[in-house]
N, C-alpha and C positions, 0 to 999 in steps of 0.2 A: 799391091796392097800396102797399105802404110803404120807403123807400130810409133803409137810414142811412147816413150820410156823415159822413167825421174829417179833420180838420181839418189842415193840413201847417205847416211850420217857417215863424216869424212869428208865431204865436198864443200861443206861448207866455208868460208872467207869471210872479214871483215868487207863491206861495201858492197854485197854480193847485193844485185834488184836494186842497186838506187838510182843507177842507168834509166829503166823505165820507168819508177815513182818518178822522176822528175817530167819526164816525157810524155808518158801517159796517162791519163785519168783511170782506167781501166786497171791499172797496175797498186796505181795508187789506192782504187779504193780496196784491194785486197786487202794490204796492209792495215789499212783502218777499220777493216774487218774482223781479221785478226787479230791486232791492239784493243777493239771494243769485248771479242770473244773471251781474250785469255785476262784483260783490266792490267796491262802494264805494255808498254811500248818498245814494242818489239821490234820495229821499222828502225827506233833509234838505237837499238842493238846489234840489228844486222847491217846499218851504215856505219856509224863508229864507234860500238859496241869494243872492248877487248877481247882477241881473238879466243883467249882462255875462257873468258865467262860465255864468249858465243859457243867455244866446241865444249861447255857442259851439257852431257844427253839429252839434259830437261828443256835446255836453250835449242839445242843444234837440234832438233826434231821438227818443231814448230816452226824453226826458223825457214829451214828446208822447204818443210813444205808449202808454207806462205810464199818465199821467193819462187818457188817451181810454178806453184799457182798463177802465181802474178805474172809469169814468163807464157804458161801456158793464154792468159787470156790476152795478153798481146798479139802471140802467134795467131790468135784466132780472130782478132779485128783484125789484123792486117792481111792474112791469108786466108783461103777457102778451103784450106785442109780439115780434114775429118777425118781421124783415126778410124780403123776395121777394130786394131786391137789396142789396148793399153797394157801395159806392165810397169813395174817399180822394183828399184834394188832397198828390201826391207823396211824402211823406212816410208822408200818413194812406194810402196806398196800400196800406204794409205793415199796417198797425193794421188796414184793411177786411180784411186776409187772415188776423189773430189772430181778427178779429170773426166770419170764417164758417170758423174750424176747420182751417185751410186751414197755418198757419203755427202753432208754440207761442209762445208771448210768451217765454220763453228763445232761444230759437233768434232772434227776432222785433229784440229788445232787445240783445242780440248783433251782432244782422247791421247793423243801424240806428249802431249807434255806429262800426261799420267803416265803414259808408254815410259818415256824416259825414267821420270822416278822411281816408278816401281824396276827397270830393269837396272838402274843404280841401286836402288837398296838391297837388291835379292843377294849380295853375296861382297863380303866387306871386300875391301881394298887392298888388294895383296893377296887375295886368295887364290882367286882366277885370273889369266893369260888370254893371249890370242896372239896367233904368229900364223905368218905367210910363209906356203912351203910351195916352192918356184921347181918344176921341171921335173914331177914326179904325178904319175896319173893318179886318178882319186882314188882307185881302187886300193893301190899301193899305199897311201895315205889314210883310207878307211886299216888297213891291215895294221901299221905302224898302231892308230890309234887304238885299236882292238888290244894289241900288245902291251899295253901301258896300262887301259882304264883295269885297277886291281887294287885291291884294300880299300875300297871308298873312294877312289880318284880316279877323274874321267876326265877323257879326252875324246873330240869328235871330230868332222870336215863339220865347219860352221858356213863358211862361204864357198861354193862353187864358180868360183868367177869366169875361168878360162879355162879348155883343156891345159891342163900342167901349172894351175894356180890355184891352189887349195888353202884355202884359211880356218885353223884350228884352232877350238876352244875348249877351254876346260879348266881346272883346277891346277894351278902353276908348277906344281913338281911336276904333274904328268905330262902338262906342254914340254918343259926344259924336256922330261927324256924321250919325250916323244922328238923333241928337234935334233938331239945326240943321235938318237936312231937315224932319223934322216940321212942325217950328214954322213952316215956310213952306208947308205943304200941307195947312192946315185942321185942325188937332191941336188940340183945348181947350188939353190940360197936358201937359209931359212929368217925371215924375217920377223921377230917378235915387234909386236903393234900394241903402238903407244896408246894404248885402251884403256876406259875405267872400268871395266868390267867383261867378264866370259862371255857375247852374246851368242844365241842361239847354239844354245848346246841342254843341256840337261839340269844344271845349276841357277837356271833363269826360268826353273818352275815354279818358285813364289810369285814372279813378277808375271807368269802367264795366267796363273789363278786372280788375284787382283785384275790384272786387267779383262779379265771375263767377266768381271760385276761391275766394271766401266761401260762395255760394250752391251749390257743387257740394258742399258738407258737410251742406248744411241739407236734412232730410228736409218733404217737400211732401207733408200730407194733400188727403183728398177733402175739396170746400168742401161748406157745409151749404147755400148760397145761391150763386147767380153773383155774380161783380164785372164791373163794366164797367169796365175799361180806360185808365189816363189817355194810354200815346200811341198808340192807337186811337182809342176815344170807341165801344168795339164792346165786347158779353158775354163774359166770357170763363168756363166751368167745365168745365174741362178741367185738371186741374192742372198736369199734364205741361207746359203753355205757362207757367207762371206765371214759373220763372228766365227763360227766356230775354225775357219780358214786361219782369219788373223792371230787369235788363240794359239794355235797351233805354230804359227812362223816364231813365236819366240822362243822356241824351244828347238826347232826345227831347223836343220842347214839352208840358207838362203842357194836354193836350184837355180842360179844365172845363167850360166852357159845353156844347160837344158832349156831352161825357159826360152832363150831366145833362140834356139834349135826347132823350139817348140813354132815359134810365132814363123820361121821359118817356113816350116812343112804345114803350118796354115797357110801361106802363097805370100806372107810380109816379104816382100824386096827392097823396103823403104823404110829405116828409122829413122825420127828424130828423139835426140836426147833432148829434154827441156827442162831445163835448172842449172843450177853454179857448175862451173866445173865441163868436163867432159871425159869422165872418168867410166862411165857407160859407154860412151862411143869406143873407146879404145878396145876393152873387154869382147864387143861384139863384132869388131873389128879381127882380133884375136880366133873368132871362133867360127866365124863366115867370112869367105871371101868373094862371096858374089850380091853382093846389099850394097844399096849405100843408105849410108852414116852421115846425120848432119846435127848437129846440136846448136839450143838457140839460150842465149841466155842475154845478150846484148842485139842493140840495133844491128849496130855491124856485119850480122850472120845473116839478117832477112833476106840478103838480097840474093844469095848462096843457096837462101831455101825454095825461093820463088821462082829462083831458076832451075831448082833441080827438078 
């Protein structure tokens, strides 16, 4: 069975999709879909765009998921593939829900760029962190974070990427000692990440309330596939759950590793990543050793896919 999986904020690049706009029609008209949805050109942001103005949350959301889109409906004129399941890392969450029919990519591309600004405004600049804590199980890293959140300041597992890669957010005193802790309890690395803001943690509950009265305008199709779930790591095809689903991930640790544990023990023995990057493939690569892993973002990979 086959999983496609898109890629979340971070993967994005300057010229990322301009590959297929050039080449294809299909690719192309995304973008011009997207440039007509949001009324500013975004096509010419994510080809020579400034890497700085492309990885602002408001920018790199949309941008993301236009390019994934555009990568997606290539793959799908050129090949006969038809996903069982979809998933997305946060972001690519919403892009899994344009990929099985579920969301319009207007609507999609819209709601993502509110996504962004509401989760930049919910908390100023300097308040909250996010750091990457390498070679220590989550559990242990749920405990560390336990340890810390006290006086008003919290800390959580934000990202679940990998067994032994945990990504922590919170309010910035409490990451630093939540990362000193580490460092004394067996941690390879701790990595603070160059982030504008705490996401998915508890501090990004203004931005999850606003984006709830975004999401009560957006009409939810039937999906053509299930999605599993990032703050689950469970199927979900039931549309009707999907607003209160998304609501809920911005507040909530992005479940990666589960999730694709998950699409596992549904019989997935076959991912593709489809979008910039191949920062997904790697991750599930990390957590299963018997899949294979192909990501498509350029011509150059089709032919890698058509024969896997």
């Amino acid at each position: 069975m086959l999983a496609f999986v898109f890629p979340g904020q971070g993967s994005q690049y300057v010229g990322m999709g301009k590959e297929l706009y050039n080449d294809f029609a299909v690719a192309k008209n995304i973008f011009e879909e997207a440039n007509d949805s949001l009324g500013f050109d975004l096509a010419a942001l994510c080809f020579e765009g400034e890497q700085s103005e492309l990885s602002l949350t408001a920018n790199a959301q949309p941008a993301l998921l236009t390019t994934s889109i555009a990568c997606l409906m290539v793959l799908k004129s050129e090949t006969p593939l038809i996903p069982n399941f979809v998933a997305g890392h946060s972001l690519g969450e919403y892009t899994a829900l344009v990929a099985n029919g579920a969301l319009s990519l207007s609507d999609a591309v819209k709601t993502v760029r509110k996504r962004g600004e509401f989760m930049q405004e919910a908390v100023p600049v300097g308040i909250g962190a996010m750091a990457a804590v390498l070679g220590l199980d989550k559990e242990k890293v749920e405990d560390i974070c336990n340890r810390v959140s006290k006086n008003g300041l919290i800390a959580s597992p934000a990202n679940l990427n990998a067994p032994g890669q945990t990504v922590i957010s919170g309010n910035t005193q409490a990451i630093e000692e939540a990362s000193s802790i580490a460092k004394t309890e067996g941690v390879k690395r701790v990595v603070p990440l160059d982030v504008s803001a705490p996401f998915h943690c508890a501090l990004m509950e203004p931005a999850a309330q606003r984006l709830s009265e975004v999401l009560n305008e957006v009409n939810i199709r039937e999906m053509d596939s299930p999605i599993v779930v990032n703050c689950t790591a469970s199927v979900n095809n039931d549309s009707s759950k999907v607003k209160e689903l998304l609501v809920s991930q911005v507040t909530s640790p992005v479940r990666w590793y589960e999730s694709v544990e998950t699409l596992k023990n549904q019989g997935c023995n076959n991912f593709i990543e489809i979008g910039p990057k191949n920062v997904l493939s790697g991750l599930i690569k990390r957590t299963l050793s018997d899949v294979t892993v192909n990501n498509f973002e350029k011509i150059s990979q089709l032919e890698s896919i058509n024969n896997g």
